[in-house]
N, C-alpha and C positions, 0 to 999 in steps of 0.2 A: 555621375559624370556623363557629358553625354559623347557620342561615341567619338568624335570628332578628337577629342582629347585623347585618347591612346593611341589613336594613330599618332599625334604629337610626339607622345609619351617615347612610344617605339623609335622616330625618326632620331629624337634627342638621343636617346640610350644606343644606339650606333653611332652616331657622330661623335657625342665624348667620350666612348667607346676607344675609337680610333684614334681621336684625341690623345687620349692618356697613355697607349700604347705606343703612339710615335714618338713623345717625351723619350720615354725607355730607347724605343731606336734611336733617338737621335744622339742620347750619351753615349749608348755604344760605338757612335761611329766615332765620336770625339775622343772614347776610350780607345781605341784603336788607331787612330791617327794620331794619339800619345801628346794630346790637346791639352794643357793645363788644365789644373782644378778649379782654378775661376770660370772657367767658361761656362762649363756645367749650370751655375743660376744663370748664366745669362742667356740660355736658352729659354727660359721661363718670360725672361726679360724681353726678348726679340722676339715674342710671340706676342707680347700683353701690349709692347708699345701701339701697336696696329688699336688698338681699344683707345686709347687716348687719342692721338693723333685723327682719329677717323671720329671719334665720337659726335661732332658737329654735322656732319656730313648723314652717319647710318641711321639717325633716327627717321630721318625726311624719308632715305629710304626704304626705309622698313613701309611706310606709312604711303608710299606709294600706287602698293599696289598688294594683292593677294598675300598676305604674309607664306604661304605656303611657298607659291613663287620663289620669293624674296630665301627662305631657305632651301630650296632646291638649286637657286643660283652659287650661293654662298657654299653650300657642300660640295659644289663643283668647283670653286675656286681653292678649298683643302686639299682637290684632288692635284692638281694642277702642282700643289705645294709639292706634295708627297712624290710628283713627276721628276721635279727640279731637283728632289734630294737623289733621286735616284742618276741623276744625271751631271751627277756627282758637285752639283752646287753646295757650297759652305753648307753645312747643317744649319746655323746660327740664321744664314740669308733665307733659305729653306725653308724653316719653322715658320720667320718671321712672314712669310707667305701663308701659311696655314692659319696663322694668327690674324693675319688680313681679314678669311672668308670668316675664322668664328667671330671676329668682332661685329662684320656685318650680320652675322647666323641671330645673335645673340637678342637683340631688339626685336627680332620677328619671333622667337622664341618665346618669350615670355610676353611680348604686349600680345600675343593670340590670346592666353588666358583670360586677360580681361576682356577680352573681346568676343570672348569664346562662356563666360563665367561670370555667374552674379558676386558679387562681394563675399554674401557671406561662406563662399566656395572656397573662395583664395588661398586661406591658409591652408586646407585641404588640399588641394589643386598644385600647392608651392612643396608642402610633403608631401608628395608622390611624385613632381618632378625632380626634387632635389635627393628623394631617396631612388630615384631610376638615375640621376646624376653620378648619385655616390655608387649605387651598384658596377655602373658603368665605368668610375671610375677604381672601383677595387679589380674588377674585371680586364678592366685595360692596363693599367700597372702590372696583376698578375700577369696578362698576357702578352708584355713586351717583355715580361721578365723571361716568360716560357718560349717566345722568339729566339731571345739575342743568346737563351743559355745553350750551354755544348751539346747536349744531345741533338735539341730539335733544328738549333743554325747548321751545324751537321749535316744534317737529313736534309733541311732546303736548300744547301749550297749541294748536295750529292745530286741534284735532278738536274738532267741535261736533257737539252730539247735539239732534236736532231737539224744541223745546218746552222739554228740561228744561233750569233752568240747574244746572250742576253745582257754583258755584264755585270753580272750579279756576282761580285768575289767577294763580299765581308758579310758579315752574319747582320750588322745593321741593314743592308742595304737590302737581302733577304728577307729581312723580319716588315720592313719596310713594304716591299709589294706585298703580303698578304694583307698589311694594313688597310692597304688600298680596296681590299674587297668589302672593307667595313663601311667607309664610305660611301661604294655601290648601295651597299644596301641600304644604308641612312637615306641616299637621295632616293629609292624608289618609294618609300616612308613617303619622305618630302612628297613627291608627286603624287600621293592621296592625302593629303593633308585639305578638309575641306575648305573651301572660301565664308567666311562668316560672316561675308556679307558686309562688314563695316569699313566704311569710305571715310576719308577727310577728304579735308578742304585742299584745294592746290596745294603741293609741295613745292617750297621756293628751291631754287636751280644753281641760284647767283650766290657764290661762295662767302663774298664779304657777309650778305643779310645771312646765310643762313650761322654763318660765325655770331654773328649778332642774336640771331632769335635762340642759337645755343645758349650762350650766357647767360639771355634772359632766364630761359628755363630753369637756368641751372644756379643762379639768383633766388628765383621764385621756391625752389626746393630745398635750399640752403636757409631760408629765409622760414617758409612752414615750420609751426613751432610742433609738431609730430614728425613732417621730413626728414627735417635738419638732424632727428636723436635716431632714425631707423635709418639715416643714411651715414650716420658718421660709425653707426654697431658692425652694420656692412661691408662700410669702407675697409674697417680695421679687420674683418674678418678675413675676407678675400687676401689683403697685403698678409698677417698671417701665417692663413690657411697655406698659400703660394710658398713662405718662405719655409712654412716647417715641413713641405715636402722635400727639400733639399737636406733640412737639420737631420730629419732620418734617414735621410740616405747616409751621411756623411759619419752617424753617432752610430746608426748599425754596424759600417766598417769599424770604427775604433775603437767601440765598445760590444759590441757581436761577433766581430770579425768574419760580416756576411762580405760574400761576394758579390756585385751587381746585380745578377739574376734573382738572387734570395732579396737582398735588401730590398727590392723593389716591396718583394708582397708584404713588407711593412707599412709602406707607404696605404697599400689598401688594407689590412688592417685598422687604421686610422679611421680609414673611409666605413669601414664597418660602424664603429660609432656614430662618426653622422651619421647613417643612414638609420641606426637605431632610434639617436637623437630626433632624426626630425620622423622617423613613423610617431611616435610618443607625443609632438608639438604639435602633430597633423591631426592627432585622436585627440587631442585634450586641451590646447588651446586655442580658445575662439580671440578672432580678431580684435575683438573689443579689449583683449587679459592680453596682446601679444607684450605691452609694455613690462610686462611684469617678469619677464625672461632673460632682465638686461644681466642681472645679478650672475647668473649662469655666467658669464662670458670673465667676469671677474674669477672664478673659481676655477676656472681651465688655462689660464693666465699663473696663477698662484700655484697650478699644479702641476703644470709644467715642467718647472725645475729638478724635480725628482727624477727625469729620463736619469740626473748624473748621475743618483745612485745605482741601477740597473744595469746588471750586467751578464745576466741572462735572459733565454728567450722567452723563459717560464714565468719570469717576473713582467718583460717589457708588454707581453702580448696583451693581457687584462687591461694594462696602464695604460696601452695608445687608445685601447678600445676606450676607456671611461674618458679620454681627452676629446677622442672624437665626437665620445655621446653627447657630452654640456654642449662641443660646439654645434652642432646639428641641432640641438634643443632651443638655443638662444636665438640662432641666425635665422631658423624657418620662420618662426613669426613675424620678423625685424622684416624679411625678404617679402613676405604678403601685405602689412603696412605701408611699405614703399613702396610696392606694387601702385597699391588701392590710390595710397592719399597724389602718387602721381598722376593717374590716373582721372583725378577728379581736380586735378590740378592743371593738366595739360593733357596731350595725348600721348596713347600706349606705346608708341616706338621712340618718341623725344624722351619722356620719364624715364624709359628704360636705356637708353645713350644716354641719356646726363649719372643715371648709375652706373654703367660701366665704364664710363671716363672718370670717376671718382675713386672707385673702389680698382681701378686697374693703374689709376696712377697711383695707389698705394701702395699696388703692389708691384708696379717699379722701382719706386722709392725703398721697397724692404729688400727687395732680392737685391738692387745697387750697392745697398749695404752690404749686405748680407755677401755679396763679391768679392766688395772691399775686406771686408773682417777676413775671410778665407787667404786673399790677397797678403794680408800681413799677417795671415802663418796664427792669427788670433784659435788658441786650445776651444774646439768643439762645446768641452763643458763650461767656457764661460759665456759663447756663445747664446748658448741653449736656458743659461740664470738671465741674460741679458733680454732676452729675448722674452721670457716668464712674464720676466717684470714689465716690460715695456707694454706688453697686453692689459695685465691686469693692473699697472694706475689707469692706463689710457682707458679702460672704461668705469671705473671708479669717475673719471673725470666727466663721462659721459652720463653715469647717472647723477652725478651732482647738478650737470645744464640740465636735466631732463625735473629733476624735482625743483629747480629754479623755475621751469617753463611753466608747471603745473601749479605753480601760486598765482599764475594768473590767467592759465587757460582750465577747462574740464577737458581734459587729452580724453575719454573714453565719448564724450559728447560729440568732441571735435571727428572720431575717425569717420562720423555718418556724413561730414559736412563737406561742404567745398570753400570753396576763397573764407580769408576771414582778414 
């Protein structure tokens, strides 16, 4: 790899770093302000809608100018978030700012790769940002869980600073300014992130066209008879992946009977699997085999349902890990394919906005549920059967279009090609 990409690597792994620990803060604060139980997914929710709503808009940007730039903007705009919560703005409004900068972060993120990376790098390239993703993201879960919990809120609401008042009175808001220093360091990443030199053409400005040249894109990749099956494996992963960090949260209280702080480091145990998952997809599957990983995602679907039986921690710990592994197995190579074939399709920061506008309004649509269900008092364990299953038809369904597609394309011919 060349070296340019672990400065990436690093910038990324701070940023969703901090990411995933502000999550944790931000329930705390909702826990503490004695906030409903719904509200809780809708944090997830009011972060993800900024990825839709902006999607037409952050590709042009991304593609504007130095991707590096373009993420050292956008980690400054996390920061700005993480200001507002402290400054005692609604959590929910708060996040939903934070969500703003990753939605923009997100397309400069990943189209660097390709721009940065020959093809047959990607999947490589995609397991080892997706396993510094998951680490980041086991690491940040554990450590908003190690914020908000009584010891160490404790210790950072004990420091007084002589004169000023800081207002700093809850252990979220606490746990909150150290987060802050994550993102310092994500953006000094950013600022040696090198320029790789790749320019487009003008970036349109004019909101209607560029709403229009959205669509199109986002047509043209729906419409790819390889896009349409790695962006629909995606889509569903993301909506998902998003809702069943709330399901453990929620099945470790009622079936664990963890507290906030503990239930967190379930959440990254999960993450552990992915990160297993996709090192294994990143050693062993080359992009030409990525299709053949779909199956996985049916088997983590169907295995699911088993959290009901579990109800210890000796049993759940193995079980989230082998749920994480399939999905980190299936998702790396789907994520390098629709990389690649957008890529060859259009360019690297539109490909990559027409997938976070898919796969983020999927995961609106599940956590909306997923509100709803909570909202009507709906028992966790039927939730979580519901849930199983709705994965595993839903990609059952998807390899059934996907061996449709391939009685009338060579899908392993096609991934070297462009237009067809």
């Amino acid at each position: 790899m060349k070296k340019g990409f672990y400065t990436i690597m690093a910038a990324q792994f701070f940023s969703s770093l901090a990411d995933n620990a502000l999550l944790i803060a931000a329930i705390a604060l909702l826990v503490d302000a004695h906030a409903p139980e719904w509200m809780k997914p809708m944090l997830k929710l009011f972060f993800t809608v900024s990825y839709v709503v902006l999607a037409p808009f952050v590709g042009a940007f991304a593609d504007s100018m130095p991707k590096g730039k373009v993420m050292l903007i956008t980690n400054g705009i996390k920061l700005v978030g993480c200001t507002l919560m402290l400054f005692t703005l609604h959590p929910l409004l708060a996040y939903a700012v934070v969500g703003f900068g990753a939605a923009a972060y997100s397309p400069a993120k990943y189209g660097i790769l390709t721009e940065l990376l020959p093809p047959e790098k990607l999947v490589a390239a995609n397991g080892w940002i997706e396993g510094t993703t998951v680490a980041s993201i086991i690491l940040g879960v554990v450590l908003g869980g190690f914020l908000v919990g009584p010891r160490m809120s404790s210790m950072l609401l004990g420091f007084d600073l002589p004169i000023v008042q800081t207002g700093i009175d809850t252990r979220g808001e606490a746990a909150v300014l150290v987060i802050m220093l994550f993102y310092i360091i994500a953006a000094l990443f950013n600022a040696r992130i090198p320029d790789t030199g790749a320019r487009y053409a003008h970036q349109e400005r004019h909101p209607v066209r560029l709403l229009k040249d959205f669509w199109e894109c986002n047509l043209t990749l729906w419409r790819d008879k390889l896009g349409q099956i790695s962006l629909a494996v995606t889509t569903l992963f993301w909506g998902a992946g998003a809702t069943l960090q709330f399901i453990v949260l929620e099945w470790a209280k009622s079936h664990l009977h963890l507290p906030l702080d503990q239930a967190a480091k379930l959440q990254g145990v999960v993450a552990v699997g992915i990160a297993v998952g996709a090192v294994v997809a990143a050693r062993i599957i080359p992009l030409k085999r990525s299709l053949n990983v779909i199956k996985f995602g049916v088997a983590m679907g169907a295995f699911v349902p088993l959290m009901t039986l579990v109800n210890s921690q000796g049993f759940a710990l193995p079980m989230l890990v082998l749920i994480g592994g399939m999905a980190g197995f299936f998702v790396v190579p789907m994520n390098a394919l629709l990389q690649h074939r957008g890529h060859v399709l259009m360019s690297a920061g539109h490909s990559i906005a027409v997938q976070n506008f898919n796969e983020n309004l999927n995961i609106l649509l599940m956590l909306a549920l997923y509100a709803l269900l909570i909202h009507w008092n709906l028992p966790i364990n039927a939730i979580i059967i519901m849930f199983g299953l709705f994965v595993a038809a839903s990609m059952l369904l998807v390899i059934r279009r996907h061996e449709a597609n391939q009685r009338v394309l060579d899908s392993v011919a096609l991934i070297g090609e462009g237009k067809h």
